[in-house]
C-alpha positions in Angstrom: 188.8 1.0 120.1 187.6 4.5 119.3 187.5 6.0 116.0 188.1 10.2 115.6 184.7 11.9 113.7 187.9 12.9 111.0 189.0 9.3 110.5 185.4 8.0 110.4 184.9 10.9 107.2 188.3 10.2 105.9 186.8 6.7 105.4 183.4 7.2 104.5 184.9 9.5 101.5 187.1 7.1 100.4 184.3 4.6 100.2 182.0 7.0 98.6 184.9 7.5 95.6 185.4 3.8 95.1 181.4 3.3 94.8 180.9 6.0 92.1 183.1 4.4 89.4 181.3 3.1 86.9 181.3 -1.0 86.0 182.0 -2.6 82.9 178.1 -4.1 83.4 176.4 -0.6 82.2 176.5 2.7 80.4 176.9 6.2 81.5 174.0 8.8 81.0 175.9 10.6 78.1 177.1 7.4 76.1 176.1 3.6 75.2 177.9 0.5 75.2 178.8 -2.7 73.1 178.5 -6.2 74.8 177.9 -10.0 74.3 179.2 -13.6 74.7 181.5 -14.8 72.3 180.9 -17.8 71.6 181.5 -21.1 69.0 179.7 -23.2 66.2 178.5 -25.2 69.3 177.1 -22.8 71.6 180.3 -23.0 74.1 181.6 -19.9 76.1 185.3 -18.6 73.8 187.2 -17.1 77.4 190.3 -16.5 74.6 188.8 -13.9 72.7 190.0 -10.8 72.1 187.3 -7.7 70.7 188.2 -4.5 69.0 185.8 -1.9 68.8 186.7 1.1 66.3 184.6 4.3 65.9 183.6 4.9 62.1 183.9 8.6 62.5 187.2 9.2 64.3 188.8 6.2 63.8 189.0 5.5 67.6 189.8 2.2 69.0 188.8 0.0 71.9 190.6 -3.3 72.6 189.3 -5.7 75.5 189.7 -9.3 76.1 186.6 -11.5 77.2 186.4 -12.9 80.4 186.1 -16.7 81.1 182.7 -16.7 80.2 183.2 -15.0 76.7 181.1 -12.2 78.2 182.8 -8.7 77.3 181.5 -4.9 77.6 183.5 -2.0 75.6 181.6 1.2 77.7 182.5 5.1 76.9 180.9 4.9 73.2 179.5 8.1 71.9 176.7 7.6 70.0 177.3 6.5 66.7 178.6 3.6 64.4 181.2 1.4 65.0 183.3 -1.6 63.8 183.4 -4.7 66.2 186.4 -7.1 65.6 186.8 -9.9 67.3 189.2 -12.5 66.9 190.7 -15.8 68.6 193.5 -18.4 68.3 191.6 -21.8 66.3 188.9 -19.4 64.9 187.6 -17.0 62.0 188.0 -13.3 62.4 184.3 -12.3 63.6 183.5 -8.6 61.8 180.5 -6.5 62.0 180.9 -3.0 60.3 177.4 -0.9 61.4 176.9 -1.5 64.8 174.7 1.1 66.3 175.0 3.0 69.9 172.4 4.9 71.3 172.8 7.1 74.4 172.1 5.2 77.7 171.7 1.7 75.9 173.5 -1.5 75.5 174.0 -2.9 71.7 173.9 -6.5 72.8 175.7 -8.7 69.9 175.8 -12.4 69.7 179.4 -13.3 67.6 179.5 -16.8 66.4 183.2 -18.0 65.6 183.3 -21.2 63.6 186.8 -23.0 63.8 189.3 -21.8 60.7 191.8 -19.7 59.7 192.2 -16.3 61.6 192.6 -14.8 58.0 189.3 -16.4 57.0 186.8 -13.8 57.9 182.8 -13.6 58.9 181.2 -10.6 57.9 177.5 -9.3 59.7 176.6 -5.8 58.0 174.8 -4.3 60.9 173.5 -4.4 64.6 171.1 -2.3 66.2 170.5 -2.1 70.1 167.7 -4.6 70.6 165.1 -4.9 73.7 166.1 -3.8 77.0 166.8 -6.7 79.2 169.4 -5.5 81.3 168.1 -2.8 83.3 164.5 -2.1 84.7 164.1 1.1 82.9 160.8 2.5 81.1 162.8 4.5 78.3 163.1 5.4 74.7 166.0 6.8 72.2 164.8 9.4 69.6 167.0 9.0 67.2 168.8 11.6 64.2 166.6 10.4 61.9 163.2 11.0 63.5 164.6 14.6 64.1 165.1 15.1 60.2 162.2 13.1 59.1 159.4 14.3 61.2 157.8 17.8 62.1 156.7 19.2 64.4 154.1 21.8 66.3 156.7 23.8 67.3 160.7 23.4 66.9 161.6 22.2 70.2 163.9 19.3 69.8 162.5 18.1 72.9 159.2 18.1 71.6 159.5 14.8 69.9 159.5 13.1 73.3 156.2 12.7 72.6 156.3 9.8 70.7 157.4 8.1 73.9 154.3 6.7 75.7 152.7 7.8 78.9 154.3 11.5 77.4 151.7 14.2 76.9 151.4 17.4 76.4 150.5 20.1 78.7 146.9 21.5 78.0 148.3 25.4 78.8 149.8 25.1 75.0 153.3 26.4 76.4 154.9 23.0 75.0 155.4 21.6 78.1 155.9 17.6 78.7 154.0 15.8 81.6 155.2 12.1 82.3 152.8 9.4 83.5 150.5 11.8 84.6 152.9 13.9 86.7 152.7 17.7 86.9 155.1 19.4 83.9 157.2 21.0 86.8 158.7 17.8 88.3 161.0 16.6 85.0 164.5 16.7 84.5 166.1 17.9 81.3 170.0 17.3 80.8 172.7 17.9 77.6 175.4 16.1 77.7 175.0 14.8 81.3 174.9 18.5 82.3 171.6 20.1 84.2 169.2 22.2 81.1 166.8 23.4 83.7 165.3 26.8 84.3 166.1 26.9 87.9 163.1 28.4 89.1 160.0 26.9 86.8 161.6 23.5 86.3 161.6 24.1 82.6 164.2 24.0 80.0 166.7 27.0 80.2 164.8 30.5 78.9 161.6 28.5 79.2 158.7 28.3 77.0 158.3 32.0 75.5 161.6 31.6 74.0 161.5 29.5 70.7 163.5 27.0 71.9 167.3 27.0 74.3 169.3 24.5 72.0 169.0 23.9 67.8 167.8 21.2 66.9 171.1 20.9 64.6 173.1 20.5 67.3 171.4 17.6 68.6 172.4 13.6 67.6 169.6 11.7 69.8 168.4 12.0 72.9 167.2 9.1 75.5 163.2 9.5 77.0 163.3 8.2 80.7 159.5 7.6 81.4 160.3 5.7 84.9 162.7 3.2 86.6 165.2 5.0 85.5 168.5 4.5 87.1 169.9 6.9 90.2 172.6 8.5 88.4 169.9 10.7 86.7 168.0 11.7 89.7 166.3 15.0 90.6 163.2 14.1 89.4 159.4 12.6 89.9 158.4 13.0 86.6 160.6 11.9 83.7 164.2 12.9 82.4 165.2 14.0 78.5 168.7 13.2 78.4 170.2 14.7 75.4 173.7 14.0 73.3 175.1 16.7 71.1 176.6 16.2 67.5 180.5 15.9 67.1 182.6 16.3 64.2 184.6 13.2 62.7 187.4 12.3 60.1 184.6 13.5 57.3 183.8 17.1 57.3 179.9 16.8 57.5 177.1 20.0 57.1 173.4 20.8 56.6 171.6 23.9 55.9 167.8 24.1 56.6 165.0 27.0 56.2 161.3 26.1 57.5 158.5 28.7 56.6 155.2 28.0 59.3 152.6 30.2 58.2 148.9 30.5 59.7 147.8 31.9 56.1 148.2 28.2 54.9 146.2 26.5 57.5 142.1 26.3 58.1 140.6 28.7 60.0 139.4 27.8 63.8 135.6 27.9 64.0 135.8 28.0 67.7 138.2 31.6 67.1 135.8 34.7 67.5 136.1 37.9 68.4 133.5 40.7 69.7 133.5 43.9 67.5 131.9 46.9 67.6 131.3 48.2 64.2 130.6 51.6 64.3 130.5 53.2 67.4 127.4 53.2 69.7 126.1 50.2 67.3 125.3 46.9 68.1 128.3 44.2 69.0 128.7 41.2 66.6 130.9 38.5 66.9 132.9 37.5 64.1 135.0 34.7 63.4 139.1 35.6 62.7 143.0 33.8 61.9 144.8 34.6 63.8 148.4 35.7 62.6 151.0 33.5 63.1 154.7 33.8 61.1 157.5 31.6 62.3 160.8 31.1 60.2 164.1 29.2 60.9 166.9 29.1 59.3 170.5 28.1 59.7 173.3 25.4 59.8 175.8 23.3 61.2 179.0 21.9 60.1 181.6 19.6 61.2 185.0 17.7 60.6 189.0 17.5 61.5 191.4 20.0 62.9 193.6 16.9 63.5 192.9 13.5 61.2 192.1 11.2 64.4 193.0 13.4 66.8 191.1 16.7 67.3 187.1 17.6 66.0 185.2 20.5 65.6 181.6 20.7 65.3 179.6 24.5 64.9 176.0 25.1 64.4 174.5 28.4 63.9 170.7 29.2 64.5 168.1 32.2 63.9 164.2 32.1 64.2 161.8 35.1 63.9 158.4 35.3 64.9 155.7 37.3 64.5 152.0 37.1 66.0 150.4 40.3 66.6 147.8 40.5 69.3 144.1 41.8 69.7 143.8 43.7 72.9 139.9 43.2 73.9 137.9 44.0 76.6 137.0 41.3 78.8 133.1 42.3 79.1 132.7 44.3 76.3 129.0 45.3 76.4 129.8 46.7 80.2 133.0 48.6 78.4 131.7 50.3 75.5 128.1 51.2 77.4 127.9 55.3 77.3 125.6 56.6 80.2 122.9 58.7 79.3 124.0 63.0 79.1 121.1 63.4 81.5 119.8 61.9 84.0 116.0 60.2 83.2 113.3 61.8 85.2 113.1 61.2 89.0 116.6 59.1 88.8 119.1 60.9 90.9 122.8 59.8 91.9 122.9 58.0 95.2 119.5 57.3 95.1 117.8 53.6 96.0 114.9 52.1 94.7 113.0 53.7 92.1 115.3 56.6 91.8 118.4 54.6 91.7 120.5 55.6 88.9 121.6 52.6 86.1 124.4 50.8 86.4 126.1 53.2 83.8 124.6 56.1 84.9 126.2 55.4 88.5 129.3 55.2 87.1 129.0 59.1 85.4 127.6 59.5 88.8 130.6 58.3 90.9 132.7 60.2 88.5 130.9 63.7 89.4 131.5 62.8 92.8 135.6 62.0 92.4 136.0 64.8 90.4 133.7 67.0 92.1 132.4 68.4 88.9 129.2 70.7 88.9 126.4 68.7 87.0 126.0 65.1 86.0 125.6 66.4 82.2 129.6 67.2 82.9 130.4 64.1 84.5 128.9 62.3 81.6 130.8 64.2 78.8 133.9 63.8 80.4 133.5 59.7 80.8 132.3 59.5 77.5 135.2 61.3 76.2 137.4 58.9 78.6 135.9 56.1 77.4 136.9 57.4 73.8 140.5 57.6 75.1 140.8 54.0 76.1 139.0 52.4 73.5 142.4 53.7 72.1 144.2 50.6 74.0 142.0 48.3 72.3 143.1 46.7 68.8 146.1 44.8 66.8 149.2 44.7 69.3 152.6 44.5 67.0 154.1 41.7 68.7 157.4 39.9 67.4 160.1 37.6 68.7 163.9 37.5 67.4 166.4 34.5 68.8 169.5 33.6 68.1 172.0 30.6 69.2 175.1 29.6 68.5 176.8 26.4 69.1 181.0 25.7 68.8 181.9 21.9 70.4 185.5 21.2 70.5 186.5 17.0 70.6 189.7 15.5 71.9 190.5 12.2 71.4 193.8 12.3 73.6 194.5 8.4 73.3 192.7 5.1 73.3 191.4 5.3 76.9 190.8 9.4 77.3 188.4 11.3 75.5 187.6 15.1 76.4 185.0 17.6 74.8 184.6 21.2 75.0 180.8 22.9 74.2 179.2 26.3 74.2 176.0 27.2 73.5 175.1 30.8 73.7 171.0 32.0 73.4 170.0 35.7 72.8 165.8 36.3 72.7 164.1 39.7 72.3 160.0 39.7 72.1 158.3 43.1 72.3 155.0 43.0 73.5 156.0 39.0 74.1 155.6 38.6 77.6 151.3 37.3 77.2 151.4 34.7 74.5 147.8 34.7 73.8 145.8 35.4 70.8 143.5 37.7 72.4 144.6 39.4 75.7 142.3 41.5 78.3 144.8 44.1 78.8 145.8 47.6 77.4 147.8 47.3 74.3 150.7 49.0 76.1 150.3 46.5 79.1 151.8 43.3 77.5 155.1 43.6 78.5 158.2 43.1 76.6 160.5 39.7 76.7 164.5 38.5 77.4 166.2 35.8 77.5 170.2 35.3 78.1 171.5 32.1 78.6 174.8 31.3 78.1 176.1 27.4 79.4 179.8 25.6 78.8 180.4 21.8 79.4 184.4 20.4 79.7 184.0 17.1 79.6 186.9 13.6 80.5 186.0 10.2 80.2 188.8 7.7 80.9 188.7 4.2 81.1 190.8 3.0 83.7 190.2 -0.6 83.0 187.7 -3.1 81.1 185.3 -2.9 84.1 186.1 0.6 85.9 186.1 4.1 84.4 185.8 7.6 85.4 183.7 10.6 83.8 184.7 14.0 84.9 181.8 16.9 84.0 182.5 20.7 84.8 179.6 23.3 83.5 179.4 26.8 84.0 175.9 28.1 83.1 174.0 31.4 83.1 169.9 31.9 82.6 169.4 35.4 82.7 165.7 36.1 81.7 164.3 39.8 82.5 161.2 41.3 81.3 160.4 44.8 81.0 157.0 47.2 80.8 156.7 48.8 77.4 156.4 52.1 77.1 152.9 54.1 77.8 150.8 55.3 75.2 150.3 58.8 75.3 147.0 58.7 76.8 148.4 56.8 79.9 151.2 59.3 80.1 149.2 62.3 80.6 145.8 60.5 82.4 146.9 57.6 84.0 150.1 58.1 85.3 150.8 60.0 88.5 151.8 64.0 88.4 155.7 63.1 89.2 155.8 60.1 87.8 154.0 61.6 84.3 157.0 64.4 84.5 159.8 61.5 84.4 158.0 59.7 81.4 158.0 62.5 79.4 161.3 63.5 80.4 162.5 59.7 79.8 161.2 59.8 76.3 163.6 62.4 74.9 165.9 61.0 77.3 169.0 58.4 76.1 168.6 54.9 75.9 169.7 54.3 79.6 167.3 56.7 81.0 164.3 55.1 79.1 165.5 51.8 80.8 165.6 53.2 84.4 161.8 54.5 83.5 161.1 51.1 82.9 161.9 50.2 86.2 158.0 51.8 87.7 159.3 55.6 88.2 161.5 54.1 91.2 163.0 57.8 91.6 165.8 56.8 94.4 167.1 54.2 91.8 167.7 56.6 88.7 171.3 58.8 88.4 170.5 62.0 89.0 171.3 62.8 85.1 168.0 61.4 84.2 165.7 62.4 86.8 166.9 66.0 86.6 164.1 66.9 83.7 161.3 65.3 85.6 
């Protein structure tokens, strides 16, 4: 019997639905799970059981009976505490009140009901998840209170996955992780079981220039998948940083913070130096220097009920400023700041060879004579020196600075005991002048360094329903934008009037006492067939 191409796809869908539900025997990538054996005095299985599980913050409530075997797994747990119950006919009430879930992890508990009175009651005052024996997975859970106890280098929530083994960081300094060795650019970063990756570098959204795409505030843990980590998170060679957000609960909940980094407070680098010139046509020195290096943060987050049990809100609010000015050097400076001699030295002459060849220096004055076709080499040699005045110009302290902002609003929905849903923006703004080369010392002009954006703007609807006690359904929609666009800064004057082409010199100067949206068409390299006629009218 033949079967049509549409039936065999009809069927191969259908299949493919029915495999992606998720069994009672693990836990999803954005939540954790509660399981164990109930069992009695004796060690024997309790197949009558039945277990309640109750969130401490929302007051939402789980009920599942055991199987034959006493074995029983409540799945679809945000991370947090809970309240396990459990109670059968002959037996005392079994209660724990703390029991922790992580993201990604089972809490395994191990209830003991002696025989008694249901009203009689044993009481356990916490669980924790303990070692991983149910999965083959290398991973780790950075918890809320390593992210408020310990600092940092930099504040990258994702930073602390460095306290995972086999996690290192990249040597470039641009806070980069690399997993077991693996290049920086193969990992997978995720919020909320949604993608966080720059789509072109691999990095987190508004990569590494940008202080950082989500507050830390706004983050409750977040799992460190080193390797053998399970399909569902995919996409990747090197490792995954699967992160939850914060909710808000039946408690309204806040924080404020402020941190003050400061280079000023720290030891100076030996190993920093710079190459001055003291006073021109003197001798170079090199001299050690700090670097200047402000960074503050400040903000908050807040939380609580719209709805006692029912509806959640959860808002955090973010700012960091930077600034770290940079020295633009040259890159050979004894070659830069050489001055050839006003005259040529007796029986040197330009293009000569051998014995009347011309110094290196001196060549240059000569080839400038030449380009210019200027009379005498005395000319060509006043006019580089007084070029070479011009661009020492470039040279110096670069004002540099960086300005971010994020804001976070997170909606939760507890629609009934088996549906959950959860609404989440998070919105990033970052503006660095001059941001675009990070270094401490740069070999460019100090109207060269370029200036730095970042938009990025992501939203994540989120329904989880469980269907029964071993099949349930997660339904993720995200809608994300990482606009990141860099610009040239304007020239000095100097460049405007000796560097930059005759037309192209016209529209600069035109651009500068132009309106804001002709300076940003000037930007654009003088591209003349891309700029409204308004603005190219002067030039």
């Amino acid at each position: 019997m033949k079967i049509s191409g549409l039936m065999m796809r009809c069927a191969l869908i259908a299949a493919f639905c029915m495999g992606t539900g998720l069994h009672g025997y693990g836990q999803s990538a954005v939540d954790g799970a509660i399981g164990g054996t109930v069992e009695d005095s004796s060690g024997s299985a309790i197949g009558s059981a039945i277990v309640l599980v109750h969130s401490n913050a929302t007051n939402a409530e789980q009920n599942v009976k055991v199987d034959n075997s006493g074995v029983f797994r409540v799945i679809h747990l945000q991370p947090a505490t809970y309240t396990v119950t459990i109670t059968a006919p002959g037996f005392r009430t079994f209660r724990s009140v703390e029991v922790i879930v992580e993201v990604g992890v089972l809490t395994d508990l191990s209830p003991k009901l002696p025989v008694g009175n249901a009203s009689e009651t044993v009481e356990v005052t916490s669980e924790a998840p303990m070692l991983n024996t149910t999965s083959p997975d290398f991973s780790g859970v950075i918890n809320q209170k390593t992210l408020l106890d310990l600092p940092v280098n930099n504040y990258r929530w994702s930073a602390y996955a460095l306290l995972t083994p086999a996690v290192v960081a990249d040597s470039s300094g641009f806070g980069l992780l690399s997993f077991r060795g693996q290049s920086t650019l193969l990992n997978n970063v995720t919020i909320d079981g949604a993608d966080d990756n720059q789509a072109y570098f691999s990095e987190e959204r508004g990569r590494t220039r940008a202080g950082y795409s989500t507050a830390k505030a706004s983050v409750q843990e977040f799992q460190v998948n080193t390797s053998n980590y399970s399909v569902e998170y995919g996409r990747s060679a090197g490792g995954v940083v699967n992160s939850i957000t914060k909710s808000g609960g039946n408690q309204f909940h806040g924080e404020a913070y402020f941190y003050d980094r400061d280079a000023e407070w720290g030891a100076a680098n030996a190993f920093t130096t710079q190459t001055v010139q003291l006073i021109p046509g003197g001798p170079f020195t090199t001299e050690n220097f700090k670097p200047t290096d402000r960074r503050k943060q400040w903000g908050g987050a807040v939380g609580g009920p719209i709805l006692h049990d029912k509806l959640f809100f959860f808002f955090a609010g973010d700012r960091f400023q930077r600034n770290f000015p940079a020295v633009a050097a040259a890159s050979n400076p004894s070659s830069f700041f050489a001055t050839p001699d006003a005259a040529l030295p007796a029986g040197k002459v330009c293009g000569g060879t051998g014995a009347t060849a011309p110094s290196a220096i001196d060549a240059s004055a000569c080839t400038l004579q030449t380009n210019l076709k200027l009379a005498t080499y005395g000319a060509a040699a006043t006019d580089y020196v007084s070029g070479l005045t011009n661009l020492n110009t470039l040279l110096g302290s670069v004002p540099r600075t960086g300005d971010q902002t994020v804001f976070f609003p997170k909606l939760d929905w507890q629609i009934n005991g088996k549906n959950h849903a959860s609404f989440e923006v998070n919105r990033l703004r970052w503006i660095s002048p001059a941001g675009i080369q990070t270094a401490a010392t740069v070999f460019d002009g100090s109207h060269s360094f370029g200036n730095d954006y970042v938009r990025d703007t992501f939203g994540i609807a989120k329904l989880d329903t469980v269907i029964t006690n071993s099949i349930s359904n997660e339904v993720r929609y995200q809608y994300g934008r990482d606009f990141e666009f860099e610009f040239a800064q304007d020239p000095s004057p100097y460049e405007t009037s000796n560097l930059v082409g005759t037309d192209a010199g016209r529209l600069q100067q035109s651009f500068w006492g132009a309106s804001a949206e002709c300076r940003d068409y000037q930007r654009l390299y003088f591209r003349h067939a891309n700029v409204p006629a308004t603005c190219r009218a002067a030039g």
